[in-house]
Phi, psi and omega in degrees: 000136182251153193235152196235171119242153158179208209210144175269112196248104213264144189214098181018070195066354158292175201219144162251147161244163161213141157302120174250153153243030156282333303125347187055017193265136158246133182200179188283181179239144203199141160211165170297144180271136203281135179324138140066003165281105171310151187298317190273004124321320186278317167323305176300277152325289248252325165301321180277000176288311167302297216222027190007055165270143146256160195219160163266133167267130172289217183254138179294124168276199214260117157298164159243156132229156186177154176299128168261196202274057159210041195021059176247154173250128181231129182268107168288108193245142185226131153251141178293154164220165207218142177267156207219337157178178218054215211209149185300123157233154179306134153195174212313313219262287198257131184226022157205162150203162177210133167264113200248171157303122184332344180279297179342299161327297168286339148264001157283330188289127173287321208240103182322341165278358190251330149321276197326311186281331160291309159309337200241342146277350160277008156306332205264000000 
């Protein structure tokens, strides 16, 4: 099982996505965890890696799992986050982001699990 993280990251009352163009996707920002890397470490890296944020991690939302696009299974973990500083700059992997409000948001998101992982933070 390969294992992921990354974070739903909140802004007064806004949700960030980010553009891979490798994929043509707007999605939560998530990667795979690194050997010997806690789940919530890997959440942390792979958002400020994505999106040049550093973040607080909030409450743990709703995992996913589902076949990544070479059919392998993969577990995905999400936290709410809260940015604390920097600043975007483009690069070859995220190469936009936008912060819209959740409904918005959730009709911008490519992939119906990162809905799921959004809904359940407009739960609270």
């Amino acid at each position: 099982m390969i294992r992921a993280a990354g974070g739903v990251v909140t802004r007064e009352g806004d949700v960030l996505l980010v553009h891979r163009p490798k994929y043509d996707d707007w999605t939560i920002p998530k990667g795979k965890a690194e050997p010997g890397e806690s789940d919530e470490e890997c959440a942390l890296r792979e958002v400020e890696e994505e999106t040049g944020l550093r973040c607080a991690l909030g409450r743990e939302l709703p995992s996913v799992s589902y076949l990544d696009r070479h059919g392998r299974p993969k577990r995905a973990r999400y936290w709410q986050m809260t940015p604390l500083e920097g600043s975007f700059d483009p690069t070859l992997e995220v190469d936009r982001l936008e912060w819209l409000e959740p409904s918005d948001a959730s009709a911008r998101l490519t992939y119906a699990r990162d809905r799921e992982v959004l809904r359940a933070l407009e739960e609270v």
